[in-house]
C-alpha positions in Angstrom: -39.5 -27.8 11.0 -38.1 -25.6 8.0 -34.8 -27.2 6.1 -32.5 -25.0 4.5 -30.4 -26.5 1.5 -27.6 -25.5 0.2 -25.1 -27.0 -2.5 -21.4 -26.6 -2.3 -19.0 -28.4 -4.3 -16.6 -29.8 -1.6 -17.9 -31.3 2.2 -15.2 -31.3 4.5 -17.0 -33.2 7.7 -14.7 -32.7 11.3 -12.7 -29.8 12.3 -9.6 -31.3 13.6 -5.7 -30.6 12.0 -7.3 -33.1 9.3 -10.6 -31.6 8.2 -9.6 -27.7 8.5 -6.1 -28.4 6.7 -8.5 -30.3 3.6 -10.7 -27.5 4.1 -8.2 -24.7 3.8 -6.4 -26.9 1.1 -9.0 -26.9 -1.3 -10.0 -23.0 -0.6 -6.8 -22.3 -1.9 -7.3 -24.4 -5.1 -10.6 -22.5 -5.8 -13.0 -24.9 -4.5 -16.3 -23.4 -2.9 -16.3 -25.4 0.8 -18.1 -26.2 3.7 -16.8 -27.5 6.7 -18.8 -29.1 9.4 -18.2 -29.5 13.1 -20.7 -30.5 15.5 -18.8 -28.9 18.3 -18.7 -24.9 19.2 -15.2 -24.9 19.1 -13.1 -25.5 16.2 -9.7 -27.9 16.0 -10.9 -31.0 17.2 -9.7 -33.6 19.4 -6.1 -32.6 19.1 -6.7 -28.7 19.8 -9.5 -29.1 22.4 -8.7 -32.3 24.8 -5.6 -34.2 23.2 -2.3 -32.8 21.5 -2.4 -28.8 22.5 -3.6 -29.1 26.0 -1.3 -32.5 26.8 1.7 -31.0 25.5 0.6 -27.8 27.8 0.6 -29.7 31.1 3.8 -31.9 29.8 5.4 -28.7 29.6 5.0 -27.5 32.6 5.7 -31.0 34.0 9.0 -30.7 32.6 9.8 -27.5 34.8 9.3 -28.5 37.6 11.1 -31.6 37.2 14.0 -29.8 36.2 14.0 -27.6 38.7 13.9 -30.6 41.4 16.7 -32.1 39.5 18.9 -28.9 39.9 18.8 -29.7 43.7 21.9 -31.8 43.5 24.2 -29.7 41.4 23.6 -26.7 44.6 20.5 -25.0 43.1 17.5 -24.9 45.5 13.9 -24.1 45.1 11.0 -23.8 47.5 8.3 -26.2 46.6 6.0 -25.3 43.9 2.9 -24.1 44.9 0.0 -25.8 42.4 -2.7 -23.4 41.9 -5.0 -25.8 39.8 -7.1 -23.3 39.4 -4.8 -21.0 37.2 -3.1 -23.5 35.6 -6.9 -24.6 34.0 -7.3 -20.9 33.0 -4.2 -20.8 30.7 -4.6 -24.1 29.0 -8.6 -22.8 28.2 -6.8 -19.7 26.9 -4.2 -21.3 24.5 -6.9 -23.5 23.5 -9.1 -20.5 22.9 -6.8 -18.8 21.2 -5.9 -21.6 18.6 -9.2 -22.5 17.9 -10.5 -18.5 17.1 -6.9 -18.3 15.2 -8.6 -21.3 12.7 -12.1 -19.8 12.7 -10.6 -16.7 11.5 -8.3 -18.2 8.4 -12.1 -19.8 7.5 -13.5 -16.8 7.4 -10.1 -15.2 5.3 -10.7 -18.1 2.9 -14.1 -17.9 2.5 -15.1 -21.5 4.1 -18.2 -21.4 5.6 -18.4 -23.5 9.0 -21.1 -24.8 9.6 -22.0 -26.0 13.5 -24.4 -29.4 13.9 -24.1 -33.1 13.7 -23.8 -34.6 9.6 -25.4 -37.9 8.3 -25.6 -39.4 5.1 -29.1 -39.0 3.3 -27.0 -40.5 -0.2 -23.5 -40.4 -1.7 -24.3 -36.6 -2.4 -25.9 -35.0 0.1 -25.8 -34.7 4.4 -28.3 -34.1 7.0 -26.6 -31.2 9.4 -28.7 -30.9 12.4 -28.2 -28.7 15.8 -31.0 -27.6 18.6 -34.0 -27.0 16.0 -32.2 -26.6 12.8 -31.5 -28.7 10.0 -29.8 -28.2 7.1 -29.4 -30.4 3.7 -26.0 -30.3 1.8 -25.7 -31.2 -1.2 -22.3 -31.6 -2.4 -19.9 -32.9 -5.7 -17.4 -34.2 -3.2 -17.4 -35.2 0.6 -13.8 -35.6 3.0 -14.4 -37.3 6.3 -12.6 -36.1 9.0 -14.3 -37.1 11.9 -11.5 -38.3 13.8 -12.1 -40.5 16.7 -12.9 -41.0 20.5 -11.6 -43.1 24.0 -12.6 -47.1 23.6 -14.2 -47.9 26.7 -13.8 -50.8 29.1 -17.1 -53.1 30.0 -16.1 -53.0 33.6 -15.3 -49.7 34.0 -18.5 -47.2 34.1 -17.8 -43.3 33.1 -21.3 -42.8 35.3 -18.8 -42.0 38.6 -16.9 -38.3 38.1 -13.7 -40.1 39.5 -13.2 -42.1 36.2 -11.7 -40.9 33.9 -10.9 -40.7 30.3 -8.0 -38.7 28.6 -10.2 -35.6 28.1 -11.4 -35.8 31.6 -7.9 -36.1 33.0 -6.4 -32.8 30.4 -9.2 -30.8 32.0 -7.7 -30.8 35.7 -10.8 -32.2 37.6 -8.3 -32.4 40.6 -4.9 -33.8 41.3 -5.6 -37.3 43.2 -3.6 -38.4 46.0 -3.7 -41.8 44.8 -3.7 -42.0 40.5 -4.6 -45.4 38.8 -4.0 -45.5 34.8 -4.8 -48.6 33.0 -3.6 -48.7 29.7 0.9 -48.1 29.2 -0.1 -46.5 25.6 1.4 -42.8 24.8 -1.8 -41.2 26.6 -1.6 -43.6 29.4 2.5 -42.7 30.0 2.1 -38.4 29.0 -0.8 -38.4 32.1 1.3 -40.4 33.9 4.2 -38.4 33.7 2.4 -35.3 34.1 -0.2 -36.1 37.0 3.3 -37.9 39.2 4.9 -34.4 38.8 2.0 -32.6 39.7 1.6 -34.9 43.4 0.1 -37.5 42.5 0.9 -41.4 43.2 0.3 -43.3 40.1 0.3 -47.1 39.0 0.0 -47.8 35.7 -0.9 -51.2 34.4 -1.2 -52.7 31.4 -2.3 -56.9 30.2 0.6 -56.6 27.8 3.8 -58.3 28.6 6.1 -55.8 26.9 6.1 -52.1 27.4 5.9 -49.9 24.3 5.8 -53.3 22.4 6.8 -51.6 18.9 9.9 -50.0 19.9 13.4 -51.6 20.4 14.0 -53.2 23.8 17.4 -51.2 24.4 15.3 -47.7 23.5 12.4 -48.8 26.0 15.0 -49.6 28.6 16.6 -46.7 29.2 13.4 -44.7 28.9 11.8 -47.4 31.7 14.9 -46.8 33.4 14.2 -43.2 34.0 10.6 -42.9 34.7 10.3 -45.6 37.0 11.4 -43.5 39.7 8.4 -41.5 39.1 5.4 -43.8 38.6 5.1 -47.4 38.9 4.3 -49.6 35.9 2.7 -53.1 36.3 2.6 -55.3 33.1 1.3 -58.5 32.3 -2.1 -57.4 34.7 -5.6 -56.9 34.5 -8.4 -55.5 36.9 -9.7 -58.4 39.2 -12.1 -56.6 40.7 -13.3 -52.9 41.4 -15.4 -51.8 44.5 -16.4 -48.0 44.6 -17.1 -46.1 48.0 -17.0 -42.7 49.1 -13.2 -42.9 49.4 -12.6 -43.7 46.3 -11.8 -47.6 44.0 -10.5 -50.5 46.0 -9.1 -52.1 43.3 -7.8 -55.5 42.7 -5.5 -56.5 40.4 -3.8 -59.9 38.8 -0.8 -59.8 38.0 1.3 -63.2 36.3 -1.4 -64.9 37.1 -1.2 -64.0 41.0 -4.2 -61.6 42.8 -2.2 -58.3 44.4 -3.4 -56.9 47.3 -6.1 -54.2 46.8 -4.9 -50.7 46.5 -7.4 -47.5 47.1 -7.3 -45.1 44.3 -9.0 -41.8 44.2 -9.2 -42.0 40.7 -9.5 -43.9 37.9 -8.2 -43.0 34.1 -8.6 -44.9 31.5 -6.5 -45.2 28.3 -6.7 -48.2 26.5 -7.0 -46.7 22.3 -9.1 -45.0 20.8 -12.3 -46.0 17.8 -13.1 -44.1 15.1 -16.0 -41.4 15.3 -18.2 -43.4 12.3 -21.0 -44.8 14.4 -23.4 -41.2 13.9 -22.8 -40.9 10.5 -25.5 -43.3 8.6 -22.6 -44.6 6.4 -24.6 -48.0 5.9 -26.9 -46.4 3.6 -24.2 -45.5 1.4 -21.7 -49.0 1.2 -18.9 -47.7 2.3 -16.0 -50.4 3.3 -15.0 -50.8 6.6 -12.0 -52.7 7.7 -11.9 -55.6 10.8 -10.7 -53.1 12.7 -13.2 -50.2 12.4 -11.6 -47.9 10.3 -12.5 -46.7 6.5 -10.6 -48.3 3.6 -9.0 -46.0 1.7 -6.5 -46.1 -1.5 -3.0 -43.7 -1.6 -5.4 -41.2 -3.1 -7.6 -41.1 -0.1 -10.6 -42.1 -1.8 -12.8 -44.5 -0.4 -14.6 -47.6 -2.8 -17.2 -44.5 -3.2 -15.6 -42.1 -5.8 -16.3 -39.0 -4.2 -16.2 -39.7 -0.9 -12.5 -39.5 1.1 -11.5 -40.2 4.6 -8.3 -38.7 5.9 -7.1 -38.8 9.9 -7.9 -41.0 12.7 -10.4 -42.9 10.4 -8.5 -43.9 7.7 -6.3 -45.8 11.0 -3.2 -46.5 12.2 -1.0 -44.5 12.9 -3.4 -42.2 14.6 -1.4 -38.9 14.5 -2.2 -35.4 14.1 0.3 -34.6 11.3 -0.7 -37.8 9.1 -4.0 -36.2 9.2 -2.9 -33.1 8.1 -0.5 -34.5 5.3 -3.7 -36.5 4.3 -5.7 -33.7 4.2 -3.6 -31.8 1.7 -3.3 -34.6 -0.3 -7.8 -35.4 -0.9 -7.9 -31.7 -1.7 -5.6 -32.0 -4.1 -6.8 -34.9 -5.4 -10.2 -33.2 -5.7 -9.3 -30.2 -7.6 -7.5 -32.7 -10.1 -3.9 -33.4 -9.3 -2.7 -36.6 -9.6 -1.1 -37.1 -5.9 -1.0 -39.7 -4.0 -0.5 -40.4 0.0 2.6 -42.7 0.3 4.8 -41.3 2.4 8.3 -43.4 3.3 8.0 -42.8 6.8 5.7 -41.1 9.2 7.4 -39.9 13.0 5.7 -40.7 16.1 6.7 -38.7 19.6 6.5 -39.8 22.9 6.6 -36.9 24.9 7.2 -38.0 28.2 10.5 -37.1 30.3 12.9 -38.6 28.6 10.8 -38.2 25.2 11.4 -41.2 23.0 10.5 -40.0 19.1 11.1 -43.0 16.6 11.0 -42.8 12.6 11.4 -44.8 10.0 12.1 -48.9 10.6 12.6 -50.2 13.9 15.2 -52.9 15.0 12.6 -55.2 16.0 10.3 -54.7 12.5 13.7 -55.0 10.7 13.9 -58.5 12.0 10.5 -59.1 12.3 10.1 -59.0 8.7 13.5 -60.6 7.7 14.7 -56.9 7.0 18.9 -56.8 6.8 20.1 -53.7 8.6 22.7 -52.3 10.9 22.1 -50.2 14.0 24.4 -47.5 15.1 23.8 -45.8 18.5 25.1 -43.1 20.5 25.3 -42.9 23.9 24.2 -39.3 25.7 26.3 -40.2 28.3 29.0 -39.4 26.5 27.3 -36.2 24.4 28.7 -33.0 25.7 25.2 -30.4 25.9 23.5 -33.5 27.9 26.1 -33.8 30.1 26.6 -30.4 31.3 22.2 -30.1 30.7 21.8 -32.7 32.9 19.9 -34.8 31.0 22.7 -37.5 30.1 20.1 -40.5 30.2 19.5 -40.7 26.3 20.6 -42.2 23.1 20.3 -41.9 19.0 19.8 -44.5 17.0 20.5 -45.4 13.5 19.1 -48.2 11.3 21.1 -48.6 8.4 20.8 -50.3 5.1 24.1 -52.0 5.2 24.3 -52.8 1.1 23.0 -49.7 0.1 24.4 -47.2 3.4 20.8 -45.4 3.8 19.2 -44.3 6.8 16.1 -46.3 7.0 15.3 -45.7 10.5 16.1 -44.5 13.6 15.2 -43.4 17.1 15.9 -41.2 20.0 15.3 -41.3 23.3 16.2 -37.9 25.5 15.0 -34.3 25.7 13.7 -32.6 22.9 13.7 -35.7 21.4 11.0 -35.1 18.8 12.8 -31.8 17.5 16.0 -34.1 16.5 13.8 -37.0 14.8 13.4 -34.3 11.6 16.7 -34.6 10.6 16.1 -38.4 10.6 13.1 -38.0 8.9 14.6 -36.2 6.2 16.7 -38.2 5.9 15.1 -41.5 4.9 12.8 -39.1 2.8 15.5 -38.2 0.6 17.4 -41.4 0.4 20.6 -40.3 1.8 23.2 -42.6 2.9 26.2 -42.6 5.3 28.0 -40.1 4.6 25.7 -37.5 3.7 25.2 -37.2 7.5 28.6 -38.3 8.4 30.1 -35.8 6.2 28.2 -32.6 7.3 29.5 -31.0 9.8 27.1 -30.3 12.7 27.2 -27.9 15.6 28.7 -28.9 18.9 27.9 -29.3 21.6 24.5 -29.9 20.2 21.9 -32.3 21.6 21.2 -33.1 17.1 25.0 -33.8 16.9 24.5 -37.3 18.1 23.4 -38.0 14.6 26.1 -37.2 13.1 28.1 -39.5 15.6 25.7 -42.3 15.1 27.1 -42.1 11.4 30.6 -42.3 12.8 29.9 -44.9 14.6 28.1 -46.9 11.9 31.2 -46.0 9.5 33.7 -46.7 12.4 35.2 -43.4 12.4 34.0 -42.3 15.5 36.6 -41.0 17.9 34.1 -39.4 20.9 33.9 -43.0 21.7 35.7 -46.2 21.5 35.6 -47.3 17.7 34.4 -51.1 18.1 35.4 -50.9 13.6 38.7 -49.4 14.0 40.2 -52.9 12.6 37.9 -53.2 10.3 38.1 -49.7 8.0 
């Protein structure tokens, strides 16, 4: 079998928001590129089966249930007709679209993609090989980007059509009567959300004994609160036993210690994290360091303990988000073509986007006193935030964690709709170090879903006069 070679001076491996922003990136700083994907279509896990297509189906979730919820102030709708069919069509099409969209800025920027599965013949060259072809790439510098995929359970086996993972359950197989999710992660609670609008009947369970176990107890409240009219969610559980038969999983399940009745389920998802993609990639011939938890040890320049080799996204670990990825991206490029950045960013937002989103930034209440943090919390109540009362989406609050020497915003979280489009100004922010009274003092828009900020200020300088001023005597 013939093998072409080729040398390039930067390998970007993994075409996710990651690789192709580190592939774009260092086109633009006049660095001849390559980037590798073994799929057909470009953008990853995120375009494909995860971000694009999730927030796709959330979106429509969100529709209907706000139409449903417009039955009690006198507006009434006929049942939605689900056409599953259709529905599949226009996610394929938006993921279609995005993906030729970033096959075509390649081609603009002269990166050549390159389609096949990479491994490491030495620190300076890959194998690429697809169907008959092989290719050897010799290169000055290497990014991995290779992101990561579903852990699986030993129980469960992926060999039966009705269980699923998350990419199985954002491609629409069908919309079960009957919906069991094991895992209460982000996937685990967007598919729930999403499938219960859609028809289904869904548990969720999870062996942890807190839900959302990183977030504030009074921010998970209210968001429990308001979803568990939707789906159920059973903690402190774990799988006693599953029997599969043409009518779907009789499942058994322990709970505190106490066997539950079995339940029939028609099918099965399973979300319970996600492992880096590292396993095809020969990386043992070249020494690179891998942490107790899977993922590649890099420093705040991205570099691994091999000089030219960099790992940005999922692989580099927690937190596993799209837009780290991308930040990370920029920054090895850059790095690459001789800047002196570094990754070390003061905060990095994570989103929720159920119904109510919860989007969080910053410090948290419970890692402030986990870690002997002093602080001060400031929250606002929707329930008394004019555009969610008269949206109809009162169940929501904002939430400031304050430095109280120094005044800065160190933290902060929201739980509400459109949540995630309010967490920027938060983010900002604690970026730029600003204090009380930069947010107190600027006036914001009312009635505005963001203006709850700026009240959460008020409240933390007890000058707040939308609510009852708990500081009045002390000002």
């Amino acid at each position: 079998m013939s093998c072409e070679q080729m040398y390039t001076q930067v390998v970007v491996i993994g075409s996710g928001p990651a690789g192709y922003s580190a592939a774009f990136r260092c086109s633009d700083l006049g660095l001849n590129t390559i980037l590798v994907e073994k799929y057909n279509s470009l953008g990853g896990v995120c375009l494909n089966v995860g971000c694009i297509p999730s927030k796709f189906l959330l979106h429509i979730s969100k529709v209907i249930k706000e139409s449903q919820n417009l039955f009690n102030l006198g507006v009434t709708f006929s049942q939605p007709i689900i056409d599953i069919n259709k529905i599949r069509q226009w996610k394929d099409k938006i993921v279609n679209r995005l993906s030729s969209s970033i096959r075509s800025m390649a081609n603009k920027r002269d990166v050549k993609v390159i389609s096949g599965h990479a491994k490491f013949l030495n620190k300076n060259s890959i194998l690429v090989e697809k169907e008959n072809k092989r290719m050897i790439i010799s290169f000055e510098n290497i990014i991995l980007a290779v992101g990561s995929n579903t852990r699986k359970l030993n129980y469960v086996s992926f060999d039966d059509s009705r269980i699923w993972n998350s990419t199985t359950a954002l491609s629409l197989p069908s919309i079960p009567k009957n919906l069991l999710i094991i895992g209460s992660g982000i996937i685990g609670l967007e598919m729930a959300t999403v499938y219960s609008t859609l028809g289904s009947k869904v548990d969720v369970i999870d062996n942890s004994h807190e839900l959302l176990s990183y977030l504030d107890r009074d921010v998970v409240k209210m968001f429990y609160d308001a979803v568990k009219k939707d789906f159920n969610i059973f903690l402190n559980s774990k799988i006693e036993k599953i029997i599969s038969d043409k009518k779907g999983f009789l499942v058994s399940r322990n709970q505190n210690d106490n066997i539950q009745n079995a339940k029939l389920y028609d099918a099965v998802l399973v979300s319970v994290g996600r492992e880096s993609n590292l396993s095809s990639l020969n990386i043992d011939n070249i020494g690179l360091n891998i942490n107790s938890n899977g993922f590649l040890e890099v420093n705040e320049q991205l570099r691994t303990n091999v000089s030219n080799i960099y790992a940005i996204g999922d692989v580099t670990g927690q937190p596993m988000l799209a837009h780290k990825g991308i930040y990370q991206g920029h920054i090895a490029a850059e790095v690459i073509s001789g800047k002196n950045h570094f990754f070390s960013p003061y905060a990095i937002p994570s989103i929720l986007y159920t119904d109510p989103e919860i989007a969080w930034v910053g410090i948290t209440e419970k890692e402030a006193i986990r870690n002997n943090i002093k602080y001060e919390s400031a929250v606002f109540p929707w329930n008394c935030l004019g555009k969610a009362i008269s949206s109809n989406f009162s169940c929501g609050m904002t939430k400031l964690i304050f430095d109280p020497k120094s005044k800065k915003v160190i933290g902060g979280s929201v739980v509400g709709n459109s949540a995630g489009e309010l967490l920027g100004e938060i983010g900002l922010a604690i970026e730029m170090g600003c204090d009380v009274e930069d947010i107190a003092l600027t006036i914001h828009a009312h009635p505005t879903l963001y203006e709850s900020i700026n009240l959460s200020a008020h409240v933390f300088q007890g000058t707040i006069t939308d609510i009852l001023n708990l500081k009045k005597n002390n000002i």
